[in-house]
C-alpha positions in Angstrom: 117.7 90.6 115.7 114.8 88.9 116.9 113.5 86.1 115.2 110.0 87.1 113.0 107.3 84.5 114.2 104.5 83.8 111.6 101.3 85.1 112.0 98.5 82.4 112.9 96.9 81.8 109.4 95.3 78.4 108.6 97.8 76.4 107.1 95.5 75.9 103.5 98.3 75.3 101.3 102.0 74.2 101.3 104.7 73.7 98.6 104.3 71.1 96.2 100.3 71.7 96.3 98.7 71.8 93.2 96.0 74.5 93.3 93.6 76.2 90.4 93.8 79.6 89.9 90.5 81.6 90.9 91.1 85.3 90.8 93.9 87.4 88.7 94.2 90.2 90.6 97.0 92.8 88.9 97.0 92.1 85.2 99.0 94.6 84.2 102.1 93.4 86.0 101.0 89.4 84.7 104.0 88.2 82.7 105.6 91.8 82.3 109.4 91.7 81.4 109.5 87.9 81.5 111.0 86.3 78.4 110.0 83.2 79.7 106.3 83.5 79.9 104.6 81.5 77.3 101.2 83.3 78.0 99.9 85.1 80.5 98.0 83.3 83.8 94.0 82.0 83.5 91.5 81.7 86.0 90.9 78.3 85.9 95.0 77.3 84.9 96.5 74.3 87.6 99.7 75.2 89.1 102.7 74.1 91.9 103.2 75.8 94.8 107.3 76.4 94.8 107.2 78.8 97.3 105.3 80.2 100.7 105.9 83.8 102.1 105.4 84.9 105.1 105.6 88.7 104.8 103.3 89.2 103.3 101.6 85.4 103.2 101.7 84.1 99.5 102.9 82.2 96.9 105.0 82.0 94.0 103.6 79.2 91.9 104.3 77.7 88.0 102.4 76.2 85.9 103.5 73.5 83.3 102.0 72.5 79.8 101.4 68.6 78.6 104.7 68.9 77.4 106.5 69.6 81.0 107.6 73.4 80.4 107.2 76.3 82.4 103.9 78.3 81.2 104.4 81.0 83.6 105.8 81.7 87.1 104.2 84.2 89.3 103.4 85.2 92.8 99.5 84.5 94.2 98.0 85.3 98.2 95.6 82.5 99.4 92.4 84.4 98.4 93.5 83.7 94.4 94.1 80.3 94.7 91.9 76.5 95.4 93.3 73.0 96.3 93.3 71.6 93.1 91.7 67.8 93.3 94.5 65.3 93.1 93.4 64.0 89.4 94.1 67.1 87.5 
């Protein structure tokens, strides 16, 4: 099996980015059948990148409160997200 060659896309984020949240585009499906979820994702919430897919090219990102626990985990393309500035 040949081996799948990623697609030329700028190379905006990687993991361990921190990155705001601009755009929320399913709501429905935010935080659905995850006991873990404190509340659902904001624009404007700060989160790691854990993860980068390539097919299709996204993210699965979480986002922590003050007191270092998982808010919510969820998966994000490039168009929802901004590099976050390195003091937030």
């Amino acid at each position: 099996m040949a081996k799948q060659i990623r697609k030329q896309l700028p190379p905006t984020f990687k993991s361990y980015d921190v990155v705001r949240v601009v755009a929320i585009l399913d709501k429905a499906s935010v935080c659905a059948n995850d006991p873990n979820c404190r509340r659902p994702p904001k624009v404007g919430d700060v989160a790691t990148i854990l993860e980068v897919y390539d097919d299709p090219y996204g993210f699965e990102l979480e986002c922590c409160g003050v007191d270092g626990f998982t808010i919510w985990l969820g998966g994000y393309s490039p168009s929802q997200l901004l590099l976050a500035p390195v003091n937030e």
